[in-house]
DRENDO-1510 file (C-alpha; in Angstrom, 1 decimal, always signed):
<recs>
REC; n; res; u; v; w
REC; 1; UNK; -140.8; +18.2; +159.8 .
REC; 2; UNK; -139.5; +20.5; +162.6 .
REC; 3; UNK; -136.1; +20.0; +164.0 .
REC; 4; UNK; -135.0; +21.5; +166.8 .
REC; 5; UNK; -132.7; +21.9; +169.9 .
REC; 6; UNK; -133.5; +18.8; +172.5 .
REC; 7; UNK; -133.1; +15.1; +173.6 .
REC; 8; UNK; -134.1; +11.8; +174.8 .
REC; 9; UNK; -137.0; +14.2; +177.0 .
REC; 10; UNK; -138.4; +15.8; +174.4 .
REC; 11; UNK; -141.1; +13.6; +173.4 .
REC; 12; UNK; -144.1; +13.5; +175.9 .
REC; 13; UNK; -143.9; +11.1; +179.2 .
REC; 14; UNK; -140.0; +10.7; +179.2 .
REC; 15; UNK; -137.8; +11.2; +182.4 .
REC; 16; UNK; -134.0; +11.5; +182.6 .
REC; 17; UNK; -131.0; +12.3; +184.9 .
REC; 18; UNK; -127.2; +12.2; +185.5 .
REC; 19; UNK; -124.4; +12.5; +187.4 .
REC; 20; UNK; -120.8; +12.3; +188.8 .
REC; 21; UNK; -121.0; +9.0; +190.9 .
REC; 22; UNK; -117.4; +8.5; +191.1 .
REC; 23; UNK; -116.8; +5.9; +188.2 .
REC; 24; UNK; -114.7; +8.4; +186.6 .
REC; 25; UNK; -111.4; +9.8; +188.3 .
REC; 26; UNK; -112.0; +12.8; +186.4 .
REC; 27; UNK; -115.3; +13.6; +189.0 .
REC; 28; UNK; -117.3; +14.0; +185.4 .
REC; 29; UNK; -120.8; +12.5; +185.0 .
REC; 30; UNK; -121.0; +8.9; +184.5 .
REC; 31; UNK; -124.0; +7.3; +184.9 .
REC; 32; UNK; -127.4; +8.1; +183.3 .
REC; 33; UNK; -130.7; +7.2; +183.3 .
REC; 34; UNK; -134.0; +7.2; +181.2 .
REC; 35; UNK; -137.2; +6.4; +182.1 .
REC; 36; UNK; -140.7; +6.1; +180.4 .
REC; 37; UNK; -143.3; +6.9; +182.4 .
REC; 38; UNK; -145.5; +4.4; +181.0 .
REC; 39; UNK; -144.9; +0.6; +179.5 .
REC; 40; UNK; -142.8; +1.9; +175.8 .
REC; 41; UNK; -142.6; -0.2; +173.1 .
REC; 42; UNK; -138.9; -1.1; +172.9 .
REC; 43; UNK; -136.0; -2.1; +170.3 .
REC; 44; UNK; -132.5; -2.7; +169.7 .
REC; 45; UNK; -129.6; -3.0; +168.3 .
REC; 46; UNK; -125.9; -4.1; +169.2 .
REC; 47; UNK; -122.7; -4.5; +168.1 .
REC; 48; UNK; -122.2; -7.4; +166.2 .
REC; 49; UNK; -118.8; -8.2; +167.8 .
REC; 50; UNK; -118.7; -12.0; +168.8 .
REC; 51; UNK; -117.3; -10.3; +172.6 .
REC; 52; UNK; -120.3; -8.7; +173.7 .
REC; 53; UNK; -119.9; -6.9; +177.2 .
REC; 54; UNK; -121.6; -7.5; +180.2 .
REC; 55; UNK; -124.6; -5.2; +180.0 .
REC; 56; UNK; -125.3; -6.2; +176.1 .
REC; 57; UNK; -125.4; -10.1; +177.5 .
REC; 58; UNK; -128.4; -8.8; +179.9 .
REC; 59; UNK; -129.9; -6.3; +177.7 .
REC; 60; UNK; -130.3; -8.9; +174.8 .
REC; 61; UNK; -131.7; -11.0; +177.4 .
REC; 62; UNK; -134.6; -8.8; +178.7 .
REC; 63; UNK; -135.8; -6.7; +174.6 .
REC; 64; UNK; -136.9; -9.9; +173.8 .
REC; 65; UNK; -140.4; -9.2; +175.4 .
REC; 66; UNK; -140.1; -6.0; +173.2 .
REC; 67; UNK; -141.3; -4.0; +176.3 .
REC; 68; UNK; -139.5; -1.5; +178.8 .
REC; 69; UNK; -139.6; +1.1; +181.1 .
REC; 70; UNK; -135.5; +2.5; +181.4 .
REC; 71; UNK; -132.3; +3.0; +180.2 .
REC; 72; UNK; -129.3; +2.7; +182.4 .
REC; 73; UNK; -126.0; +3.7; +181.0 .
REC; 74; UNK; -123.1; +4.2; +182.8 .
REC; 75; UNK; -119.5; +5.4; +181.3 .
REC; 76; UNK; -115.6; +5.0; +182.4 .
REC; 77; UNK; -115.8; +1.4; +182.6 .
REC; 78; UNK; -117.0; -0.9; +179.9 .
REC; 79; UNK; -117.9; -3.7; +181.9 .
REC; 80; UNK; -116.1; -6.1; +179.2 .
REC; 81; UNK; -113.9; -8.7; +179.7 .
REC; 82; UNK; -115.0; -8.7; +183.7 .
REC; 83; UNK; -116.2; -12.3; +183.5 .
REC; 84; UNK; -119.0; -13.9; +186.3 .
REC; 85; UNK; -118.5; -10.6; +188.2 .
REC; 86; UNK; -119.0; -8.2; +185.5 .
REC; 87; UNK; -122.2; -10.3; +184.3 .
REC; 88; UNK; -123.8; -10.2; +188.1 .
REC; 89; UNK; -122.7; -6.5; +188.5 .
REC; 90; UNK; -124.8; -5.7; +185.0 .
REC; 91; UNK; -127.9; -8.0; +186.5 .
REC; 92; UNK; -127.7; -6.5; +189.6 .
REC; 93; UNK; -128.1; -2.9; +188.4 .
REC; 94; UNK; -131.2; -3.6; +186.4 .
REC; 95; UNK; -132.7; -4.8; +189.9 .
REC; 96; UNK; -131.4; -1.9; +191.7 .
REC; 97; UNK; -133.2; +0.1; +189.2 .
REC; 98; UNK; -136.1; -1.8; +188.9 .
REC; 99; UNK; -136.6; -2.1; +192.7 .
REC; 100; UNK; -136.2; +2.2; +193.1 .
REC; 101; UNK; -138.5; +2.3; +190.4 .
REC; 102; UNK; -140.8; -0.1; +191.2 .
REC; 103; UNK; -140.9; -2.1; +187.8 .
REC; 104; UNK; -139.5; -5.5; +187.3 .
REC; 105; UNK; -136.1; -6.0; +185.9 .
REC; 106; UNK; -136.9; -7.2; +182.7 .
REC; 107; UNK; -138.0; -4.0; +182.2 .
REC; 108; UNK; -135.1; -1.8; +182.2 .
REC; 109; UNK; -132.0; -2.2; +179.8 .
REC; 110; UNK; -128.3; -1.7; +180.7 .
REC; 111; UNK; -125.1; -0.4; +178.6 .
REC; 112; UNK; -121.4; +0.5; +179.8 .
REC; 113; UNK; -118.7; +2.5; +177.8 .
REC; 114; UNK; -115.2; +3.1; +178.7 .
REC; 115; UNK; -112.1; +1.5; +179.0 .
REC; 116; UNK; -111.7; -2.6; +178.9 .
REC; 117; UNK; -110.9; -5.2; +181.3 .
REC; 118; UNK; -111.6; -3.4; +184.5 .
REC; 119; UNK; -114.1; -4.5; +187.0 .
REC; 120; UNK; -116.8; -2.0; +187.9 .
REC; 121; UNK; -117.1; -0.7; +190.8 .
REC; 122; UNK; -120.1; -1.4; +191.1 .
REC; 123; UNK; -120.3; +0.1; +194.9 .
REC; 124; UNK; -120.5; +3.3; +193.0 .
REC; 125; UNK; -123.4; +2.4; +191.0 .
REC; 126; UNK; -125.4; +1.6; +194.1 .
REC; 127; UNK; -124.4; +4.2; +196.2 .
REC; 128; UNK; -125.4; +6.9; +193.5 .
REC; 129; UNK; -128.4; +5.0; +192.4 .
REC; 130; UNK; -131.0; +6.4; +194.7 .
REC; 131; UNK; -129.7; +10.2; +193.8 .
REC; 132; UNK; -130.0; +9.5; +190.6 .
REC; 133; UNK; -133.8; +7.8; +190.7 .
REC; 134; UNK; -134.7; +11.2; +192.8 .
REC; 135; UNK; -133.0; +13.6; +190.3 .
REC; 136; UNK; -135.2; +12.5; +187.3 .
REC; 137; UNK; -136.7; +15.0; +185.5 .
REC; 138; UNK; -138.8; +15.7; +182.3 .
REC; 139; UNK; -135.4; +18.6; +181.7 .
REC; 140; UNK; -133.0; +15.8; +182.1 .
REC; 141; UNK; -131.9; +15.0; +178.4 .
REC; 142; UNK; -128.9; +17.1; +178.8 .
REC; 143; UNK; -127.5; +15.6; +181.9 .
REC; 144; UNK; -128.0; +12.1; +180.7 .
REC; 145; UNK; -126.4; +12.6; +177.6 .
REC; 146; UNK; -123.5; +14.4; +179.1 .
REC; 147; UNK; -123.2; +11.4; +181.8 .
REC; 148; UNK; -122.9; +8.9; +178.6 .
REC; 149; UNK; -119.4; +10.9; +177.1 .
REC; 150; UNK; -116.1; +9.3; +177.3 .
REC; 151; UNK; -113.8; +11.2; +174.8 .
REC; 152; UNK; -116.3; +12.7; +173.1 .
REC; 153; UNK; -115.5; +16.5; +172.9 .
REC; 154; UNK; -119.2; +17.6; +172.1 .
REC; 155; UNK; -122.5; +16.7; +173.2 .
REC; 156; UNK; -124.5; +14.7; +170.5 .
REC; 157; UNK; -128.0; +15.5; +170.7 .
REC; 158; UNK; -131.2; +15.9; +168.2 .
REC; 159; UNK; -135.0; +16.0; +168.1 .
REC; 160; UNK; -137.8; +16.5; +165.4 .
REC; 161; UNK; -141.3; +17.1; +165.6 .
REC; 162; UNK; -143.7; +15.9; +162.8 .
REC; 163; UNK; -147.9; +15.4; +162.1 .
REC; 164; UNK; -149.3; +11.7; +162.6 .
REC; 165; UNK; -153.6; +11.9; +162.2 .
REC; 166; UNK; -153.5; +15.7; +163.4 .
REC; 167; UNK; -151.7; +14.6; +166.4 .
REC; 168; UNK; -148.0; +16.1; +167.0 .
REC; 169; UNK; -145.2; +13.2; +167.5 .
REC; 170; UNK; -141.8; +13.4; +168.6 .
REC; 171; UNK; -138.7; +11.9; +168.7 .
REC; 172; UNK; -135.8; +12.8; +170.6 .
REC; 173; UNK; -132.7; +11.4; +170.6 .
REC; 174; UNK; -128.8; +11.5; +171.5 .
REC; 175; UNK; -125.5; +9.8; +171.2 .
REC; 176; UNK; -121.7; +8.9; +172.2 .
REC; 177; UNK; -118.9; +7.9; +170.4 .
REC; 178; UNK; -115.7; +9.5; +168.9 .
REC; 179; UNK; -113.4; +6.8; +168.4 .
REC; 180; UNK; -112.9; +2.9; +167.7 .
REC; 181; UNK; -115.4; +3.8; +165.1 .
REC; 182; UNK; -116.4; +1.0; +162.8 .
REC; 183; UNK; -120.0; -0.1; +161.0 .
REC; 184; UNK; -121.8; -2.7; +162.5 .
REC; 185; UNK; -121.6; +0.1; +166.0 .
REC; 186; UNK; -118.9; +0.7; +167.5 .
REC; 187; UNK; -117.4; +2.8; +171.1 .
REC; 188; UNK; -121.0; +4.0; +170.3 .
REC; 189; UNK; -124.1; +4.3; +172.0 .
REC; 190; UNK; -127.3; +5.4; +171.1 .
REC; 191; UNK; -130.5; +6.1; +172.8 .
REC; 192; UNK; -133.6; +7.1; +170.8 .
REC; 193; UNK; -136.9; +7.7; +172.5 .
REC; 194; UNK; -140.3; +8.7; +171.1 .
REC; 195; UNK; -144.1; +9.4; +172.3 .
REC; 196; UNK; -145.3; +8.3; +168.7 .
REC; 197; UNK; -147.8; +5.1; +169.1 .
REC; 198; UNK; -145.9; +2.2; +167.5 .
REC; 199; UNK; -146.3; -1.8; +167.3 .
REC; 200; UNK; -143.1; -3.6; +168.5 .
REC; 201; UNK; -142.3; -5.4; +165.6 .
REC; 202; UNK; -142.5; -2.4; +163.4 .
REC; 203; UNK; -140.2; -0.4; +165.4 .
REC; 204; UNK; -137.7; -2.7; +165.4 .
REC; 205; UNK; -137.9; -3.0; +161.3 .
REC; 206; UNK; -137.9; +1.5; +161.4 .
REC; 207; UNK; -134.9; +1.2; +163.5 .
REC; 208; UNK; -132.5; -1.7; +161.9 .
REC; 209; UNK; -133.2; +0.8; +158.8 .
REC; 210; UNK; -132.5; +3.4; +160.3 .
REC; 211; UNK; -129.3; +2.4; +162.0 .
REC; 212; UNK; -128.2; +0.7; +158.6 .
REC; 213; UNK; -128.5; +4.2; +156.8 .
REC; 214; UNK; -126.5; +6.0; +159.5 .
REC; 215; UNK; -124.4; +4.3; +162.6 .
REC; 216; UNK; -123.6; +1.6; +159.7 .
REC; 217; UNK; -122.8; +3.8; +157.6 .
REC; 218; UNK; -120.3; +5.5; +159.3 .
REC; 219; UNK; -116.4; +4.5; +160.4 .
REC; 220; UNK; -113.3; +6.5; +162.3 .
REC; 221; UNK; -110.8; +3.7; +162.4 .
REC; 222; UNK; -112.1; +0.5; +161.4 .
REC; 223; UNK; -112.3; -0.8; +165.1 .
REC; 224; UNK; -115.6; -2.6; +165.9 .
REC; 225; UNK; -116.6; -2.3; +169.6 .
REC; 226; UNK; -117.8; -5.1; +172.2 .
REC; 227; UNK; -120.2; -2.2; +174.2 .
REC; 228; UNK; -122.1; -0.6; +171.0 .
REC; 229; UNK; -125.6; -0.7; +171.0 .
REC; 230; UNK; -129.0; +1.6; +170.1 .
REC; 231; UNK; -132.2; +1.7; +171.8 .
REC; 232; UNK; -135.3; +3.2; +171.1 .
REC; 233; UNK; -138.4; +3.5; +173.5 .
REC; 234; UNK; -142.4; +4.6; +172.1 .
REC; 235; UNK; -144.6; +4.8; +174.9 .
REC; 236; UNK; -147.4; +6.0; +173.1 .
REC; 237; UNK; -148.0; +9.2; +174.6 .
REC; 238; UNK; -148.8; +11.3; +171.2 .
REC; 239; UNK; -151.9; +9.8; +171.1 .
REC; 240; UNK; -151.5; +9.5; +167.4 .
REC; 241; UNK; -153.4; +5.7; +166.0 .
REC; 242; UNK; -150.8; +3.2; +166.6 .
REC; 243; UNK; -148.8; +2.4; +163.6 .
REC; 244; UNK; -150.3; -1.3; +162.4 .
REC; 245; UNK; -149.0; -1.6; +159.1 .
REC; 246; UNK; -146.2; -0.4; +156.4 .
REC; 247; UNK; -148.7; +2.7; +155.3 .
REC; 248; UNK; -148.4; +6.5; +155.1 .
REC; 249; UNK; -147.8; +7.0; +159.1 .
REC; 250; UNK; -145.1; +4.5; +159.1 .
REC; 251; UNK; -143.4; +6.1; +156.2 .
REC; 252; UNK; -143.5; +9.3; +157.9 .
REC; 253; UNK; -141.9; +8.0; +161.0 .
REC; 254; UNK; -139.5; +6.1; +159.4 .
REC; 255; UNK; -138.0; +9.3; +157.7 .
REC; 256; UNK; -138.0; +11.3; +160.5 .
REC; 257; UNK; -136.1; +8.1; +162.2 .
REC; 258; UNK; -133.8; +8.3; +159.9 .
REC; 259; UNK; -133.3; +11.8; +159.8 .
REC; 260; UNK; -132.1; +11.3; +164.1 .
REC; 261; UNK; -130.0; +8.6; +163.3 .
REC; 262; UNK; -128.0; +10.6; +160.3 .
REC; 263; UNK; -127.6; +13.5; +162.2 .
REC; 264; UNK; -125.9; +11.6; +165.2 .
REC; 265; UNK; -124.1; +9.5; +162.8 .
REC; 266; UNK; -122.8; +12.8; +161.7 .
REC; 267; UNK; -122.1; +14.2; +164.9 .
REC; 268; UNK; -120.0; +11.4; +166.2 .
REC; 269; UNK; -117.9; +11.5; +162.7 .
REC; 270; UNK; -117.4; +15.1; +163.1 .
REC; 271; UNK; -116.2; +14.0; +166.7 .
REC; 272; UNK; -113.7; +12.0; +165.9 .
REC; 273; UNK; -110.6; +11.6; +168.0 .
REC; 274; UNK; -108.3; +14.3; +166.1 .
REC; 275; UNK; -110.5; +14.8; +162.8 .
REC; 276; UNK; -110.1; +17.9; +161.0 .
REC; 277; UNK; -111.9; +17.0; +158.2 .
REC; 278; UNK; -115.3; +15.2; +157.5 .
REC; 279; UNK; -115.4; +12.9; +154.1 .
REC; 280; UNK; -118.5; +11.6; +152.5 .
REC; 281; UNK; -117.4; +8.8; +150.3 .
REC; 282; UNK; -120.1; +8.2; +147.3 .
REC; 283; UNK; -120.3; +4.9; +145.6 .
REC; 284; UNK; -122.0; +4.4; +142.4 .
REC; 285; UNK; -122.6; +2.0; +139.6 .
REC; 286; UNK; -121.9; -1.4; +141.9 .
REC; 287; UNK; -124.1; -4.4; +140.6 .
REC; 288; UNK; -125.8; -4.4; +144.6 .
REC; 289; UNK; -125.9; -2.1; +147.4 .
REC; 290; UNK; -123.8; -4.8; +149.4 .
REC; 291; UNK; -121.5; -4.0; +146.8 .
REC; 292; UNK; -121.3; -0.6; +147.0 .
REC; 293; UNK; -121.5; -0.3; +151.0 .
REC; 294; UNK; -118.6; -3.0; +150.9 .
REC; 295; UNK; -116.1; -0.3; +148.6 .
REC; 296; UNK; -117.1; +2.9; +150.4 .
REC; 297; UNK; -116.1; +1.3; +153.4 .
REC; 298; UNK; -112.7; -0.3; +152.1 .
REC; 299; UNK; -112.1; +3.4; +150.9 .
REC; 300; UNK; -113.1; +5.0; +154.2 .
REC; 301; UNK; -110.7; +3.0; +156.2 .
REC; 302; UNK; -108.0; +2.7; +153.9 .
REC; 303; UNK; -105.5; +5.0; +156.5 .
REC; 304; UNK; -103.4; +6.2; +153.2 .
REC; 305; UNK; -106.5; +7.8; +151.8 .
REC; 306; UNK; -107.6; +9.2; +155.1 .
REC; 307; UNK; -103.9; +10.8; +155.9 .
REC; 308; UNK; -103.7; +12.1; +152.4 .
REC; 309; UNK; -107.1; +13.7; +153.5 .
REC; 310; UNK; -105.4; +15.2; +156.5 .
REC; 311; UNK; -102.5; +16.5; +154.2 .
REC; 312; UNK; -104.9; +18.2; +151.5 .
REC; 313; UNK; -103.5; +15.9; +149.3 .
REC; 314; UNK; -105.6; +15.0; +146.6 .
REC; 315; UNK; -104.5; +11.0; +145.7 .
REC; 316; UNK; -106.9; +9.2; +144.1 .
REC; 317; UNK; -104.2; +6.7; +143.8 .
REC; 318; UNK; -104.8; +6.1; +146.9 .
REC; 319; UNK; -108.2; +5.4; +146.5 .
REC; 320; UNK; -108.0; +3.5; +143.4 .
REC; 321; UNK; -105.5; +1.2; +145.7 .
REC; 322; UNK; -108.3; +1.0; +148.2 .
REC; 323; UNK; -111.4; -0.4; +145.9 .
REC; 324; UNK; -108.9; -3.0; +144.1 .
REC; 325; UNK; -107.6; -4.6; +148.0 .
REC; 326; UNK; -110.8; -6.2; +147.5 .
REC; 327; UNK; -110.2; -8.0; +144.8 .
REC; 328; UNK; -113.7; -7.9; +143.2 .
REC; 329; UNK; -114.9; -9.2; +139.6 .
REC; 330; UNK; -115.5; -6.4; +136.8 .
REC; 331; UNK; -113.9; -3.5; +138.9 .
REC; 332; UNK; -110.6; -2.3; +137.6 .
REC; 333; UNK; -109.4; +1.3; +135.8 .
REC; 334; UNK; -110.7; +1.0; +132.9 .
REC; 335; UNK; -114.6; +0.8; +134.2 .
REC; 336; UNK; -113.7; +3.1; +137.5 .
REC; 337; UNK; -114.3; +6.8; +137.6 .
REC; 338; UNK; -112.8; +8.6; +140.8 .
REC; 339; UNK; -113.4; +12.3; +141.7 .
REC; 340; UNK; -113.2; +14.9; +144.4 .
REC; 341; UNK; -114.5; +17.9; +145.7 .
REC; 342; UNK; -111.7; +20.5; +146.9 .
REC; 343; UNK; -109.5; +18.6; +149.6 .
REC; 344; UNK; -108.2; +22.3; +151.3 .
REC; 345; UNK; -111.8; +22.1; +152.6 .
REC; 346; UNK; -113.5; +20.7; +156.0 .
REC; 347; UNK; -115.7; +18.6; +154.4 .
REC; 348; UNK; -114.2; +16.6; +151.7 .
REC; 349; UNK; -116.6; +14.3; +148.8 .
REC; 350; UNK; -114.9; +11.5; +147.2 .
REC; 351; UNK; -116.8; +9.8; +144.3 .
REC; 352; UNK; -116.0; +6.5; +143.2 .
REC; 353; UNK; -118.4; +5.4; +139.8 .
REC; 354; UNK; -118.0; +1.8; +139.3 .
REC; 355; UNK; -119.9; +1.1; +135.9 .
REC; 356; UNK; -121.1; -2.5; +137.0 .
REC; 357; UNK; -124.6; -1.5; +137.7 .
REC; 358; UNK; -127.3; +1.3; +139.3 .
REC; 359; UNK; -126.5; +0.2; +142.6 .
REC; 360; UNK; -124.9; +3.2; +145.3 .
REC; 361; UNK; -124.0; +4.0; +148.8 .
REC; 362; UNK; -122.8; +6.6; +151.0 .
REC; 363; UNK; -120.3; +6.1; +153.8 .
REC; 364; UNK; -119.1; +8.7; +156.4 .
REC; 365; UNK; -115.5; +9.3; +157.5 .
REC; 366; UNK; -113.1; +11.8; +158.7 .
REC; 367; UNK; -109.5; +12.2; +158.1 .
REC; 368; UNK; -106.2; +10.2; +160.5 .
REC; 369; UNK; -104.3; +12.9; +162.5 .
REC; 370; UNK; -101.5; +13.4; +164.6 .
REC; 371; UNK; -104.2; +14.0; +167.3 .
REC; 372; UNK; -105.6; +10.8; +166.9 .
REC; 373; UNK; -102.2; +8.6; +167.5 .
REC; 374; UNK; -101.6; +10.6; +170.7 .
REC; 375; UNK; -105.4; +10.3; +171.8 .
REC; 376; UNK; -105.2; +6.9; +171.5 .
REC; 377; UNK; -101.7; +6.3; +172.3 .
REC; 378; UNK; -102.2; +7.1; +175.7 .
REC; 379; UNK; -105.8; +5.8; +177.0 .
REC; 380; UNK; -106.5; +3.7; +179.9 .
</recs>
């Protein structure tokens, strides 16, 4: 499995572009667009907040056919909150879309990041649309991924290259999100895109994995979003034999799926508004991985552990403190074994042994900094 520098236009037959189109008063990129240039198999996920913004309301609406053809993501403005408006301006730009592209609207999904409870402008949208359409390229990746940023401080991108049947499949991938961090998504976005030959329903089962292992796995501040949501697109275009059944080939994908979504999961931890440090927190011993996800988040969030991490201190008080908030049967200090690697270091390990079963986890955090407060202090 070969990974190497690239994005969402890396795997054969995939289109992409962004730019400034005024959304942001900063005159950064804001709105982005992918495109297969074939029918794609196509999944999702989304937050699993019961507010669900706009272009999540539409988007839900149109994967149920489990067919697309683009991606339209704009940031600056979450579109949440807007009520009838914000609803007919996130219809409306599938259309426009659609209509430059000449594919229906059901065909072409929608997300919005940024800040909540301001109307879009949705003039903007529609005057940069046709640029936007014309600027699409099979060299795009970078501009679309750069268009998708809010605070994000680094571009999140990834792709890998792998063997189906002799035939060479891709998947390319990239990603926003650096704060209001939480499992279950969060102020992220994902967009995943692939030329391997896939059936619908088992690229949605490859990616609720996948996303379970890695976006779910992850949390900056324990603050689920209303906008979060990942997509993936396979249009076939490897020419590898389409993946039927739970074999070998779907295995294989699934691993190198997995391997995009933990390296972006990754990257938007080691993004995190103000983090200085990146903390892997190790469960093991719970009587069910429910269990154990359920502690290593409870620890990940707890802000006492994650400004002691900050401060280099040590405190598996702290931690301990964490694991019993949640009040569960069999765990208490006589069964639980806490340990760290060096906390002077970037990346911190925190091991938490439970002694209640074979049952583990592994959640993703960073630290709570100064920088973080002021970051967040001041948006909108």
């Amino acid at each position: 499995m070969n990974v190497f520098k690239g994005g969402v236009c890396s795997p054969k037959g995939f289109l992409a572009h962004g730019l400034a189109s005024g959304i942001k008063r900063s005159g950064k990129p804001d709105l982005g667009l992918i495109v297969s240039q074939v029918p794609a198999a196509t999944a999702a996920v989304f937050t699993k907040n019961s507010i669900k913004a706009a272009p999540l309301v539409v988007s839900m609406k149109h994967i149920k056919k489990g067919t697309g053809r683009a991606v339209l993501v704009n940031s600056g403005n979450a579109n949440c909150y807007t009520g009838e408006f914000g609803l007919k301006y996130a219809q409306e730009s599938t259309e426009l879309v659609a209509d430059l592209l000449e594919i229906k609207p059901s065909d072409v999904l929608v997300a919005s990041t940024g800040i909540i409870g301001r109307q879009l402008p949705y003039n903007k949208i529609v005057n940069a649309a046709l640029d936007l359409v014309k600027g699409l390229s099979a060299r795009g990746g970078e501009k679309f991924a750069r268009a998708i940023m809010t605070t994000d401080l680094k571009l999140k991108e990834i792709a890998v290259r792998f063997n189906l049947g002799g035939k060479t499949v891709t998947i390319g991938a990239c990603a926003k999100g650096s704060g209001m961090i939480e499992p279950n998504m969060a102020t992220m976005l994902g967009f995943i895109t692939t030329d391997a030959a896939i059936s619908f329903g088992l690229l949605k089962l490859a990616l609720k994995k996948a996303v379970e292992k890695s976006f779910n796995s992850i949390t900056i501040d324990g603050c689920m979003s209303t906008n979060d949501m990942v997509t993936i697109q396979a249009n076939g275009q490897a020419g590898n034999k389409k993946i039927a059944n739970q074999g070998a080939d779907f295995q294989k994908f699934y691993q190198a799926l997995e391997l995009v979504c933990v390296d972006l999961a990754k990257k938007i931890v080691l993004d995190g508004e103000g983090a200085t440090k990146f903390i892997t927190i190790h469960v093991s011993g719970a009587a069910h991985e429910f269990q154990a996800k359920k502690i290593a988040k409870a620890v990940a969030n707890s802000v006492l552990v994650k400004t002691a991490a900050f401060g280099s201190n040590p405190n598996w008080g702290r931690v301990g403190a964490a694991v019993g908030s949640l009040g569960l049967k069999g765990v208490g200090e006589n069964t639980m074994k806490i340990s760290f690697s060096p906390f002077d270091k970037k990346d911190i390990s925190i091991a938490v042994e439970l002694g209640l079963g074979k049952a583990m986890a592994v959640v993703y955090t960073c630290d709570l900094s100064h920088e973080y407060v002021k970051i967040n202090g001041e948006y909108n």
